[in-house]
NUKOLLO-370188 format. One record per residue (C-alpha): residue in one letter; x, y, z. Coordinates in nm, 2 decimals, always signed. Example, Ala and Ser with C-alpha at 12.3 -4.5 7.8 and 13.67 -1.06 7.14 Angstrom:
2
 resn     px     py     pz
    a  +1.23  -0.45  +0.78
    s  +1.37  -0.11  +0.71
//
This chain:
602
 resn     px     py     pz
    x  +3.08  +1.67  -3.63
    x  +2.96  +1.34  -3.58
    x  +3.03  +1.21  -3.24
    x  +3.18  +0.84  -3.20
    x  +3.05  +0.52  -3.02
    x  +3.35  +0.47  -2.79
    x  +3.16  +0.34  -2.51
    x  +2.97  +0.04  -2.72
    x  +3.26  +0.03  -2.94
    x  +3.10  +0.06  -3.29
    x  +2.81  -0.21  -3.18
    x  +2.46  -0.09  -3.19
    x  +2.12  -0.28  -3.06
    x  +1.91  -0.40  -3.36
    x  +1.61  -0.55  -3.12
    x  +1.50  -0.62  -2.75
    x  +1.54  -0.98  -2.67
    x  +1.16  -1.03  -2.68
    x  +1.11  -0.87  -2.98
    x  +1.21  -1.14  -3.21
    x  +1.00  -1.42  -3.34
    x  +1.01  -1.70  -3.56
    x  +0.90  -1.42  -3.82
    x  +1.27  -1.30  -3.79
    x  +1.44  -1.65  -3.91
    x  +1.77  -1.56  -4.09
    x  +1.74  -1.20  -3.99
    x  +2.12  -1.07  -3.83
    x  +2.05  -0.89  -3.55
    x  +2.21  -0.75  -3.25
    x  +2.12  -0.80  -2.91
    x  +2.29  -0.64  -2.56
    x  +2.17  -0.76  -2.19
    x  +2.28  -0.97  -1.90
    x  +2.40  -1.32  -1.89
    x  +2.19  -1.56  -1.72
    x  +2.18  -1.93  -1.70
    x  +2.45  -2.11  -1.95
    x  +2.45  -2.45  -2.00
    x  +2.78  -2.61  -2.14
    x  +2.66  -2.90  -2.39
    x  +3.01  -3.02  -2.51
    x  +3.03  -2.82  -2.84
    x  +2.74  -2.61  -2.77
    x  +2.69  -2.32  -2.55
    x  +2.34  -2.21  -2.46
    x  +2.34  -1.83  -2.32
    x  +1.96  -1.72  -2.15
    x  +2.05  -1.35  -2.24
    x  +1.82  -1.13  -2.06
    x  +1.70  -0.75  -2.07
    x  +1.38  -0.55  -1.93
    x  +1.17  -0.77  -2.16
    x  +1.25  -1.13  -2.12
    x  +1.47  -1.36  -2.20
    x  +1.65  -1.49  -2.53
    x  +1.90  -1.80  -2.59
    x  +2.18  -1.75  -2.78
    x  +2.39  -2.03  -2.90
    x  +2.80  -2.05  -2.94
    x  +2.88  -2.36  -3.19
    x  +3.24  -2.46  -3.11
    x  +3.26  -2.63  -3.51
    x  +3.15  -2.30  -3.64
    x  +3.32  -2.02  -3.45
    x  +3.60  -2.19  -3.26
    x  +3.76  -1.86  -3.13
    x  +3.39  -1.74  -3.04
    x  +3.31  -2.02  -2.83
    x  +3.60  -2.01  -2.63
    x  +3.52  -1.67  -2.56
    x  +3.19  -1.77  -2.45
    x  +3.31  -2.08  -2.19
    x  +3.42  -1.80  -2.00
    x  +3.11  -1.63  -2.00
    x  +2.94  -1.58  -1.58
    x  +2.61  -1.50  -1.50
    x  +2.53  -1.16  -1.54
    x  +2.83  -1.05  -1.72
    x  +2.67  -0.75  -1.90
    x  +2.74  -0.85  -2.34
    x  +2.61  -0.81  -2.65
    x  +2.57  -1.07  -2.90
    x  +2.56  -1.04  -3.33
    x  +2.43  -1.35  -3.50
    x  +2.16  -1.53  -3.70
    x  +1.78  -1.56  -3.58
    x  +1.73  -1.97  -3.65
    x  +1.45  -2.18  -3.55
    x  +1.53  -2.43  -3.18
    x  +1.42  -2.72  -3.38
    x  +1.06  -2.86  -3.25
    x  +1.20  -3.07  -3.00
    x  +1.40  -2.80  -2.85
    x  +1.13  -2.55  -2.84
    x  +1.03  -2.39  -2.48
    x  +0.65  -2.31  -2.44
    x  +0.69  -2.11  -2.16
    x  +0.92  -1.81  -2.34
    x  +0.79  -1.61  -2.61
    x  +1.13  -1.66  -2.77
    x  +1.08  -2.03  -2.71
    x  +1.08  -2.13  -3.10
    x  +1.42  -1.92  -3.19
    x  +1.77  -1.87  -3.11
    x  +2.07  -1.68  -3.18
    x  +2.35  -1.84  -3.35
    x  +2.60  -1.62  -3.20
    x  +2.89  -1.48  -3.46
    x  +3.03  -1.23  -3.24
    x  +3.03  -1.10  -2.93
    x  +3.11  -0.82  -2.68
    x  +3.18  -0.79  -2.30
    x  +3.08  -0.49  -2.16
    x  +3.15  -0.60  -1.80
    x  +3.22  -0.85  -1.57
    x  +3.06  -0.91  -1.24
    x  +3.10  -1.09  -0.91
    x  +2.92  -1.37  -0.79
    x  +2.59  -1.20  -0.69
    x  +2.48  -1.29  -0.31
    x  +2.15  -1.43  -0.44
    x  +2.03  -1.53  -0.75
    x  +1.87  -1.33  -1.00
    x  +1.55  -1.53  -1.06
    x  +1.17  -1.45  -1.03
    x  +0.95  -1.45  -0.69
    x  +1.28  -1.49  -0.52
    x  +1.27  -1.62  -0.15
    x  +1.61  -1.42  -0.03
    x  +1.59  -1.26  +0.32
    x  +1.46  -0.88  +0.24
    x  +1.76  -0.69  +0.42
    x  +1.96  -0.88  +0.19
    x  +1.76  -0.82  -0.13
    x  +1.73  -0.44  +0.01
    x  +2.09  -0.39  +0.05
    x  +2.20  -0.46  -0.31
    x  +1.81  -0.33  -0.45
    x  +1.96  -0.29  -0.78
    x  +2.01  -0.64  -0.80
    x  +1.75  -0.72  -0.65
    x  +1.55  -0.52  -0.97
    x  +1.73  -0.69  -1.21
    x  +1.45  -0.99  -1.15
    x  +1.17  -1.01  -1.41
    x  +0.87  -0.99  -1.14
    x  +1.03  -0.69  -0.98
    x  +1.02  -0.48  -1.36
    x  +0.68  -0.58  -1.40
    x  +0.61  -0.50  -1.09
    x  +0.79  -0.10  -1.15
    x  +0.65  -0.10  -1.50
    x  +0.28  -0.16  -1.39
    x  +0.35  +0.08  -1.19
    x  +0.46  +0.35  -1.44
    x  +0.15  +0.25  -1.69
    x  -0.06  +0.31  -1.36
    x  +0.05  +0.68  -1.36
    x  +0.03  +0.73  -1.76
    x  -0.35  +0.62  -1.72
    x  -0.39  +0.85  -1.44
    x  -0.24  +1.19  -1.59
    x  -0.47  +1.07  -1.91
    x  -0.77  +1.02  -1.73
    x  -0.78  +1.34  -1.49
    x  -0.59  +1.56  -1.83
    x  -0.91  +1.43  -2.00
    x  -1.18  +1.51  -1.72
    x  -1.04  +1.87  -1.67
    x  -0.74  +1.84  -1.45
    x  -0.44  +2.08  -1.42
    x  -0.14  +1.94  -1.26
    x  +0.02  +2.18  -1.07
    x  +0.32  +2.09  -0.88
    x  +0.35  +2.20  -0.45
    x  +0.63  +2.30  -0.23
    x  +0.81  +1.99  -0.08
    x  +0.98  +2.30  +0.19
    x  +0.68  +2.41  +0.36
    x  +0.57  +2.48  +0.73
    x  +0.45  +2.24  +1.01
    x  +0.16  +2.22  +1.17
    x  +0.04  +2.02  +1.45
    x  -0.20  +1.83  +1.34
    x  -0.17  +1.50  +1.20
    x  +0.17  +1.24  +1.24
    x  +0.53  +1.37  +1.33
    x  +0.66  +1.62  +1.05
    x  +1.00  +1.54  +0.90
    x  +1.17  +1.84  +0.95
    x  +1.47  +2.07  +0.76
    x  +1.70  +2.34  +0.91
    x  +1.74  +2.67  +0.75
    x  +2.07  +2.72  +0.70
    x  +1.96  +3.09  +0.56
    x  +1.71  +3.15  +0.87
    x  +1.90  +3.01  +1.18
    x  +1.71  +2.79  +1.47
    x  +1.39  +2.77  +1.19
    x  +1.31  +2.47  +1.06
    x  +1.11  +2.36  +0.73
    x  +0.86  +2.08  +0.76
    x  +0.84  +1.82  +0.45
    x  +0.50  +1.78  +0.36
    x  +0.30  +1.49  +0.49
    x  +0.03  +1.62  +0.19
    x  +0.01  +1.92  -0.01
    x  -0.35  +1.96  +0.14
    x  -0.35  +2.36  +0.25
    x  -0.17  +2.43  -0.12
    x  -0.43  +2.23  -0.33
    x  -0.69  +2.39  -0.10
    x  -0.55  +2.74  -0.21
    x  -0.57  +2.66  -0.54
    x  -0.91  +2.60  -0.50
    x  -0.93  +2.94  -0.38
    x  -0.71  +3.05  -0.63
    x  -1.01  +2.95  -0.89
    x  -0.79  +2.56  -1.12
    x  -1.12  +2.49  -1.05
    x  -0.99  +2.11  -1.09
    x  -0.61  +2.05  -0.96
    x  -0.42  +1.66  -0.99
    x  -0.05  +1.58  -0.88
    x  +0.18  +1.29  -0.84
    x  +0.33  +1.36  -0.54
    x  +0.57  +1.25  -0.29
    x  +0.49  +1.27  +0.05
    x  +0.64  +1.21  +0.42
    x  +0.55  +1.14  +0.76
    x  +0.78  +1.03  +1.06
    x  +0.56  +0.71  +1.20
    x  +0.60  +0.40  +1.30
    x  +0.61  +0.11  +0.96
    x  +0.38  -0.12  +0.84
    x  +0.38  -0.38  +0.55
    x  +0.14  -0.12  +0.37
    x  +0.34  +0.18  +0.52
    x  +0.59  +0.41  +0.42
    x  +0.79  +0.70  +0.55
    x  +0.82  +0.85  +0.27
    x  +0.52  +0.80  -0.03
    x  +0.34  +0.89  -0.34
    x  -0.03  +1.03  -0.36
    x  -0.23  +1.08  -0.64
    x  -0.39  +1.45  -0.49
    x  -0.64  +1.60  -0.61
    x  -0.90  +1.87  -0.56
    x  -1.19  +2.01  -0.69
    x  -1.46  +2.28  -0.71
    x  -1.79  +2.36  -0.64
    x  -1.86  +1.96  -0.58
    x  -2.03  +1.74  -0.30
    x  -1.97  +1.38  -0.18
    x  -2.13  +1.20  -0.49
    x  -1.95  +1.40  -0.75
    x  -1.60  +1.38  -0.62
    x  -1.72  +0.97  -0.60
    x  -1.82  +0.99  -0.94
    x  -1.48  +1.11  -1.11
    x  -1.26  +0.89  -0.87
    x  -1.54  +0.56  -1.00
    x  -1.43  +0.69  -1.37
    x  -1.11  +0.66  -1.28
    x  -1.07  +0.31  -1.14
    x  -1.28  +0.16  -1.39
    x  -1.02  +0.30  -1.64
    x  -0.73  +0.17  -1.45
    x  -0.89  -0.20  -1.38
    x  -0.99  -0.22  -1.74
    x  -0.63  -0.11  -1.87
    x  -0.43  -0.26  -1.62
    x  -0.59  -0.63  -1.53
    x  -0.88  -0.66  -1.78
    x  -1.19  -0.66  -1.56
    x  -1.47  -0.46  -1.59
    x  -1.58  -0.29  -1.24
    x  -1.95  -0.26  -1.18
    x  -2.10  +0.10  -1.12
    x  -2.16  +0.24  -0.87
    x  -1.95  +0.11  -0.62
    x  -2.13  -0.05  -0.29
    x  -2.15  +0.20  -0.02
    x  -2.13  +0.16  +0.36
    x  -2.10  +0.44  +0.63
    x  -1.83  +0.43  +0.85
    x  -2.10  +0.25  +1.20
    x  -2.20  -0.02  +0.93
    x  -1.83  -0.11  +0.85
    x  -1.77  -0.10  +1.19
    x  -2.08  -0.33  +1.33
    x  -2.01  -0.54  +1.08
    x  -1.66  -0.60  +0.98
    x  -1.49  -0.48  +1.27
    x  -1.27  -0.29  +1.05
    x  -1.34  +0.10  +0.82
    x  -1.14  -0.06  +0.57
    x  -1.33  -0.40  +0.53
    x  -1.25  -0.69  +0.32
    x  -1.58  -0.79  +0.16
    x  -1.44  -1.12  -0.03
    x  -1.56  -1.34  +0.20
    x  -1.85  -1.31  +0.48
    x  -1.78  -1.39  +0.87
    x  -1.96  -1.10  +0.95
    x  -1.96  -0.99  +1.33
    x  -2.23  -1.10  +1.52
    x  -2.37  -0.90  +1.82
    x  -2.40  -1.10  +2.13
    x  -2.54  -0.87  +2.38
    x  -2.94  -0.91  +2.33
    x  -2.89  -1.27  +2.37
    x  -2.64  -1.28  +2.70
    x  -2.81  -0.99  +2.87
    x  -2.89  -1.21  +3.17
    x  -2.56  -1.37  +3.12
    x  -2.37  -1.47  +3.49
    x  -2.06  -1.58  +3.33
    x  -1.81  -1.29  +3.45
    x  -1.63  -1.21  +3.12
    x  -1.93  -1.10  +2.95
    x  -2.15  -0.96  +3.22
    x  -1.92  -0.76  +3.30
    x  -1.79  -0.61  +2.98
    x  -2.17  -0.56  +2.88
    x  -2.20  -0.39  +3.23
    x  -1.95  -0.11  +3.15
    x  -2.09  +0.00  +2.82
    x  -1.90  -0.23  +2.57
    x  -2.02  -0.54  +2.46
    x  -1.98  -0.93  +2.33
    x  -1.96  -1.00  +1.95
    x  -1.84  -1.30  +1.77
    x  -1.77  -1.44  +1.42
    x  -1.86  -1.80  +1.28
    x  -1.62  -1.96  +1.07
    x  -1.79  -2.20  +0.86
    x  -1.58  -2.52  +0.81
    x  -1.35  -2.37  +1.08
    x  -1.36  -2.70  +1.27
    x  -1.10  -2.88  +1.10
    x  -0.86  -2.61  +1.02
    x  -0.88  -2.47  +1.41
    x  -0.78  -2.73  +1.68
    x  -0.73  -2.63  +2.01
    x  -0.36  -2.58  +1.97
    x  -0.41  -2.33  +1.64
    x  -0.71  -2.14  +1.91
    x  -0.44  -2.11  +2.15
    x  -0.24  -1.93  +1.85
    x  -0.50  -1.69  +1.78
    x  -0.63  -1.60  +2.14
    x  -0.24  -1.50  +2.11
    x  -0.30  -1.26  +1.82
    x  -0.58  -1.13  +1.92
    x  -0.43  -1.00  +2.23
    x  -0.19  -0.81  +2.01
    x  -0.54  -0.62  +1.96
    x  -0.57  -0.54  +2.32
    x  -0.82  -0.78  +2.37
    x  -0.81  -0.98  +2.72
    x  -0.89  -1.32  +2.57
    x  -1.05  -1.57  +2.28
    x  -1.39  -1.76  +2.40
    x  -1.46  -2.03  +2.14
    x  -1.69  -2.29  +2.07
    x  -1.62  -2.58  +1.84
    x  -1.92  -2.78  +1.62
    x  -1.82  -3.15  +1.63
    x  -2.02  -3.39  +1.71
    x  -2.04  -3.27  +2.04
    x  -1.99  -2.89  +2.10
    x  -1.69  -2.79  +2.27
    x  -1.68  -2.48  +2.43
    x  -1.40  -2.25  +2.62
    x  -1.66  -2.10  +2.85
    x  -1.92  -2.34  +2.83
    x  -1.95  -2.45  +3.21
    x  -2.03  -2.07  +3.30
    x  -2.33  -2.04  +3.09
    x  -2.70  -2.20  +3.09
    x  -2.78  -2.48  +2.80
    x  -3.04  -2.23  +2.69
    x  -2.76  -1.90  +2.67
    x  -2.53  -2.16  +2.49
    x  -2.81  -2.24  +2.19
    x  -2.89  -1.88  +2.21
    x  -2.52  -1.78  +2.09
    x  -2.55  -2.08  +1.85
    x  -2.86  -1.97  +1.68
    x  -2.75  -1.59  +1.65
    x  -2.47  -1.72  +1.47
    x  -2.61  -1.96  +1.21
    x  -2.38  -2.26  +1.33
    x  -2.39  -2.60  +1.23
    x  -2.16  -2.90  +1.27
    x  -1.80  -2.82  +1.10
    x  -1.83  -2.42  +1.25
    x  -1.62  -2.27  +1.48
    x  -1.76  -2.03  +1.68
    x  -1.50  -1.69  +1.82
    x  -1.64  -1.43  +2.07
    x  -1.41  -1.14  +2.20
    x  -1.60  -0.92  +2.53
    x  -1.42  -0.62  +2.63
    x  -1.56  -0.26  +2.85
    x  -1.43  -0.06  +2.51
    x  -1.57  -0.14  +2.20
    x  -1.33  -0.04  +1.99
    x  -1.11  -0.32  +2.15
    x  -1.40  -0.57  +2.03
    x  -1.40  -0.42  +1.66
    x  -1.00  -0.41  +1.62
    x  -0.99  -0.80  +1.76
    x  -1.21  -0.95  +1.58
    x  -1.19  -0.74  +1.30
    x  -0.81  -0.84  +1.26
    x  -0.93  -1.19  +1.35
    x  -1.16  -1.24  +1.10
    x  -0.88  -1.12  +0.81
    x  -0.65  -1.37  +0.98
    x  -0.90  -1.67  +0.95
    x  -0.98  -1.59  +0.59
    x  -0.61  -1.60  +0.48
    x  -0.58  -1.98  +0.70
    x  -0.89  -2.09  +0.50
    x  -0.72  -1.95  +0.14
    x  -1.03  -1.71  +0.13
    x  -0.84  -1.42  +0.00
    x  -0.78  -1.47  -0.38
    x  -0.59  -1.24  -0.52
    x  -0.72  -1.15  -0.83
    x  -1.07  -1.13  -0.68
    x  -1.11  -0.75  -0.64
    x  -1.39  -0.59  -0.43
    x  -1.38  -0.22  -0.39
    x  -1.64  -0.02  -0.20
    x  -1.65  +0.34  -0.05
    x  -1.66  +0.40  +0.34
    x  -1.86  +0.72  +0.40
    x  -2.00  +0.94  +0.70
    x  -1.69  +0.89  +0.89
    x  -1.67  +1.04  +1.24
    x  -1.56  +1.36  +1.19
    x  -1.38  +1.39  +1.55
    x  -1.23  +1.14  +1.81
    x  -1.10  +1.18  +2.15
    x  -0.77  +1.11  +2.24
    x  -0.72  +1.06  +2.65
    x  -0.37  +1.12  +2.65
    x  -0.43  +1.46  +2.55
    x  -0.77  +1.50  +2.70
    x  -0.89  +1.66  +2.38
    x  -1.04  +1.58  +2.08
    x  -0.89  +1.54  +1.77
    x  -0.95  +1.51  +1.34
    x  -1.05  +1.19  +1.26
    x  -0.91  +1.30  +0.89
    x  -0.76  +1.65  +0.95
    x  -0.87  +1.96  +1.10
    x  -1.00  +2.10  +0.73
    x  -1.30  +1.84  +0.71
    x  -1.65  +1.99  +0.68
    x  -1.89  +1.83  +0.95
    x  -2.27  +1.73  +0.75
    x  -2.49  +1.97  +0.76
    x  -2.73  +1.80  +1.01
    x  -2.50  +1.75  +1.27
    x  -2.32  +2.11  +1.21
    x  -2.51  +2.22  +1.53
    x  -2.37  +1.93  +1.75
    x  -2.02  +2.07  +1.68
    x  -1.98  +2.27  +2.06
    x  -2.24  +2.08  +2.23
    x  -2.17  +1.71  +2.14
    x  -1.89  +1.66  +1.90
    x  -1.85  +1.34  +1.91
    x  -2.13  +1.20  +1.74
    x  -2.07  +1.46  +1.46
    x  -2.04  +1.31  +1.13
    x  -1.81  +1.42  +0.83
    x  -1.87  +1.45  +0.51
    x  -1.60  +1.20  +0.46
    x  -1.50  +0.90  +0.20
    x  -1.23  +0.64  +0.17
    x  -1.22  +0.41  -0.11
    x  -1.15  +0.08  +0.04
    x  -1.04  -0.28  -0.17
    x  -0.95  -0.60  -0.01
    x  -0.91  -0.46  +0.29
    x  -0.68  -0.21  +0.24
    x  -0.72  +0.19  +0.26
    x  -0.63  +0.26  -0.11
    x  -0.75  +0.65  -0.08
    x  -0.93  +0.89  +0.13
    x  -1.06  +1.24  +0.10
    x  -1.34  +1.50  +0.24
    x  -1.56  +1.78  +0.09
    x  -1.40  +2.07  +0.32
    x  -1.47  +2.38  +0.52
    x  -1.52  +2.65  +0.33
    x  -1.61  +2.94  +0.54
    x  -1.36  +3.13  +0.81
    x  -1.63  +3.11  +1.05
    x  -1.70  +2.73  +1.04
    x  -1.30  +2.67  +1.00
    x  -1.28  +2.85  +1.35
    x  -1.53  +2.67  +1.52
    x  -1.36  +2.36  +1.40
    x  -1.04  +2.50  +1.55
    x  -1.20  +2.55  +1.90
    x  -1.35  +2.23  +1.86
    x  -1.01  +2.07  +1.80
    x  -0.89  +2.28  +2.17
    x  -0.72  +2.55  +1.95
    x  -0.76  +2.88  +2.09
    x  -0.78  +3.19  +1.84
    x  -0.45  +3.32  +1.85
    x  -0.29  +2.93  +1.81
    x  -0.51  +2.91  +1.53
    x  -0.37  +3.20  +1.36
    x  -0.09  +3.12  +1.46
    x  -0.08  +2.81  +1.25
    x  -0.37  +2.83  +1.00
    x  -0.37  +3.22  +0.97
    x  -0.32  +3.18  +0.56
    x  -0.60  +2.99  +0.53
    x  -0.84  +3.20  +0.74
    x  -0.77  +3.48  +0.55
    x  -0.79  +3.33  +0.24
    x  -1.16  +3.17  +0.29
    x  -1.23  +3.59  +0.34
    x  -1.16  +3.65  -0.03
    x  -1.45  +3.44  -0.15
    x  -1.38  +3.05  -0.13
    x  -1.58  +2.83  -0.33
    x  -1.73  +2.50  -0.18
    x  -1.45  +2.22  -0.23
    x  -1.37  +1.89  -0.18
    x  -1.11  +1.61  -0.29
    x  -0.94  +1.29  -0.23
    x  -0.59  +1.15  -0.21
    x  -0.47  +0.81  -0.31
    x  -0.12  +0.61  -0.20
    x  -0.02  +0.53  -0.53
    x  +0.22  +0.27  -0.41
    x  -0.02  +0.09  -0.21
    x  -0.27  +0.08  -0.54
    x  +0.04  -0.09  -0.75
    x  +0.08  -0.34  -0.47
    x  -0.28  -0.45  -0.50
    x  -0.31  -0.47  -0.88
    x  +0.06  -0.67  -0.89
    x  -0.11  -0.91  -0.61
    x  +0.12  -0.86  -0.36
    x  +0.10  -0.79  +0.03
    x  +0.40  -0.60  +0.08
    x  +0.45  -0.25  -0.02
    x  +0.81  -0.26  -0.07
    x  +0.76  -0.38  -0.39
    x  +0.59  -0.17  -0.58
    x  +0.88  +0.10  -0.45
    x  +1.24  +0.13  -0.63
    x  +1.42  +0.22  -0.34
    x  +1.17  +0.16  -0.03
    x  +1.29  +0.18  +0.33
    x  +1.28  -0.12  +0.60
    x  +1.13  -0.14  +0.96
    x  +1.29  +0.15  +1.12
    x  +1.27  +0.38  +0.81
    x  +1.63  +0.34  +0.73
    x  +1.79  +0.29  +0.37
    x  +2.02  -0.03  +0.36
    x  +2.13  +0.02  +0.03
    x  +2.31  +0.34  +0.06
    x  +2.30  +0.30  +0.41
    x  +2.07  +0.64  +0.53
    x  +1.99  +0.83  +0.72
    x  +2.36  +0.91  +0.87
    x  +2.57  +1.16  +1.08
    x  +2.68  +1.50  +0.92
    x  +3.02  +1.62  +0.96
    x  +3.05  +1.93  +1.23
    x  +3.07  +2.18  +1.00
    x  +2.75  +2.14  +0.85
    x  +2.59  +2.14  +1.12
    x  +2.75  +2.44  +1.27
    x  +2.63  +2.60  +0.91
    x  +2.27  +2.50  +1.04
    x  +2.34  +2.60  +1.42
    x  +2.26  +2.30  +1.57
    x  +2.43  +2.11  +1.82
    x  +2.32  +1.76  +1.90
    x  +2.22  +1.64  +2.22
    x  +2.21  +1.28  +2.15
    x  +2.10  +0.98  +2.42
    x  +2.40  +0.81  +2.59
    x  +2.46  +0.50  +2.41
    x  +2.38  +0.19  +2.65
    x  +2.66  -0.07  +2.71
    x  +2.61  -0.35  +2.53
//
């Protein structure tokens, strides 16, 4: 029995609005799609009809088909219709450049409405400037736009080329639990009730690292999966609650063959994707290099502005904000901005001594290369401390000079690191299609957090120290290096990953390392410990945020749009308004009763 067409009514799509050409002149064809602009020229009626692949006008001749056209002055943007007709040339003085349907039209002979709609609250039109809660709130408008289904279609060709690259390298993609247990490492854990198992709660997983390791153990040898994954922490433009990873793992590998396969793969992806050809190997820096230089383990090597070290040069310094930082065991560094003169007056200086402090740093010292040099701090030092600081930092006239001091140097690498970035995008030195990837290795592989008087993973707790500094693991773990990698580009984390511990006993000194004691560690890892007894080969991988990845290669700064259906600020969901309250009797189902903060009066 041959089922009917009800719901298009007998019509059926002959071609995609873009897939017509001058080639198809006096070809009748059907096309279906949203209204766009329409432009009422007395007796003619221009329709921009738009799908997923562009745009197509479609004209309504009031001498030809009288009943048609009235039909069509009632038409309103993005009414959903399909049009029949003939494919004609636009004449030469009619034809648009900028479409690839610029030299044809339709010469519409009928047409159908499918739906109405209301006014939209913004207009559907490319790189729109609408406030993003609005364009959030009604996303599947908002998706409609022609940027915003490149920008989700780059994105899908970005996953085809990845399950094709890692299929053809030897991958098996095996899919993990999203239900699985928490732990306490790492950022908060999203966390389920067990309806089946009263006051026990499942943890969503913020990677599928402990499963991919078992697999390893399990002998796939070489394991890939797209993933989602979710972590209860605070937003950022290149942040989400809840992501996607490319994860992988493999077997019986070091450092330079897990950087090998992931070099493979982005060549593929920025020859397939943007055209370029990416130069092998990728530059290499260890994690104290990125940091003495750029301030930053996810540098932005575009442009120079290196940092500058001040402290050899101002040892015998009196002024107070320097002497004094250098005296507790931090230190004085600075950048040059060449040409920064002009772009940075004293008023913009103000701005960014501002932002800096946003990086916990007490102040901004400056001096400025005129004609005569201007200086924040320049009545505290000697003449001869002053040209010292010039000559360390290569200035000339036009340069501006920044210098952040501070007791903690980690303060002075997070200001000026930041700073630098900020000066860059003020002096347009951040092209977008410039693309400069490079690994950041030897990471630390612990760091202490005061708060909890302890130390903790600098990656997670299942990183394998380098075999040099192994021995340094009880007695001085903080200088202990990993056997870490993160693939960096433009500044931006785009993956990280770790050759990991394979034997029970190192995984338990690593525990006690971390302040676990034996029985917590079972308590938590027990699986794992157990299963390194079985005969674990040596394994290592890497994870990358997919999203973040497709909001690089689109050349945009804000992760939200490489996302369907991203979340805002406080990791809510405007368009279907989430999270929200369940009714009582689900959660008497789950056993919980809520104990919720008294609402403040407003």
């Amino acid at each position: 029995m041959k089922i009917g067409n009800e719901v298009l009514g007998g019509w059926k799509r002959s071609h995609l609005c873009t897939a017509l050409s001058a080639q198809d002149i006096g070809k009748e064809v059907t096309v279906m799609g949203w209204v766009g602009r329409t432009r009422n020229l007395g007796g003619l009626i221009f329709v921009d009809l738009r799908d997923y692949t562009g745009i197509l006008q479609c004209t309504f001749d009031q001498s030809q088909y009288p009943e048609l056209f009235e039909k069509a002055f009632a038409l309103r943007t993005e009414y959903t219709i399909a049009v029949r007709g003939v494919v004609r040339s636009r004449g030469e003085g009619a034809i648009n450049p900028d479409l690839p349907t610029g030299e044809i039209e339709i010469l519409a002979t009928e047409m159908k409405v499918f739906a109405q709609a209301k006014t939209t609250p913004f207009e559907i039109v490319e790189d729109s400037q609408v406030n993003e809660m609005l364009r959030l709130k009604y996303r599947y408008l908002d998706l409609r736009r022609p940027d915003m289904q490149r920008i989700l279609r780059l994105r899908h060709k970005v996953t085809q080329i990845t399950r094709s690259y890692f299929a053809e390298n030897g991958f098996c993609e095996i899919e993990t639990p999203i239900l699985t247990k928490s732990t306490p490492e790492g950022a908060r854990d999203y966390v389920v009730p067990s309806r089946v198992h009263p006051g026990k709660f499942y943890a969503l997983p913020q990677s599928p690292q402990q499963y991919k390791q078992l697999l390893m153990l399990a002998g796939f040898d070489r394991y890939i999966q797209i993933t989602k994954c979710m972590r209860d922490e605070d937003l950022r433009a290149d942040r989400q609650p809840e992501f996607t990873q490319i994860d992988m793992e493999l077997s019986f590998v070091d450092v330079d063959d897990v950087i090998a396969v992931n070099e493979g793969f982005l060549a593929r992806l920025f020859k397939e994707i943007l055209g370029q050809e990416l130069q092998l190997p990728l530059p290499r820096l260890t994690w104290k290099d990125a940091m003495e230089r750029y301030g930053s383990d996810k540098p932005d090597i575009r442009f120079g502005m290196e940092l500058q070290n001040l402290g050899e040069v101002l040892g015998n310094c009196q002024f107070r904000v320097f002497a004094s930082a250098l005296a507790a065991g931090g230190s004085v560094r600075a950048i040059n901005v060449k040409g920064g003169y002009d772009t940075f007056s004293r008023k913009e200086i103000d701005k960014l001594t501002e932002f800096v402090r946003t990086y916990r740093a007490g102040g901004l010292a400056w001096v400025r290369m005129g004609d005569e040099i201007a200086s924040s701090f320049g009545k505290f030092v000697t003449p001869e401390e002053m040209q010292a600081i010039i000559d360390r930092m290569g200035a000339e006239k036009g340069d501006c000079i920044f210098i952040v001091a501070d007791a903690k140097n980690q303060v002075v690498f997070d200001a000026l690191g930041a700073l630098r970035c900020e000066c860059a995008r003020r002096l347009g030195l951040c092209d977008p299609t410039v693309f400069k990837p490079l690994w950041v290795v030897e990471f630390p592989l612990l760091e202490y957090d005061e708060e909890e008087g302890r130390y903790t993973a600098m990656h997670h707790p299942f990183t394998s120290p380098m075999d040099e500094d192994e021995h340094l693991l009880e007695t001085d773990p903080g200088v202990v290096r990993a056997k870490a990698y993160d693939i960096v580009l433009n500044g931006y984390e785009l993956g990280g990953g770790s050759i990991r511990i394979h034997s029970s006993e190192l995984q338990t000194r690593m525990f006690r390392a971390l302040g676990f004691t034996d029985e917590k560690a079972q308590e938590n890892f027990g699986h794992l410990i157990e299963a390194f007894s079985y005969g674990a080969p040596p394994h290592g991988g890497l994870a990358y945020g997919l999203d973040r990845i497709v909001m690089l290669l689109a050349g945009r700064d804000n992760i939200k749009d490489g996302i369907a259906f991203p979340k805002v600020q406080n990791a809510s969901e405007p368009m279907m308004n989430s999270p929200s309250e369940l009714e009582e009797k689900q959660l008497r189902e789950l056993c919980i009763k809520l104990d919720l903060p008294e609402k403040e009066e407003a």
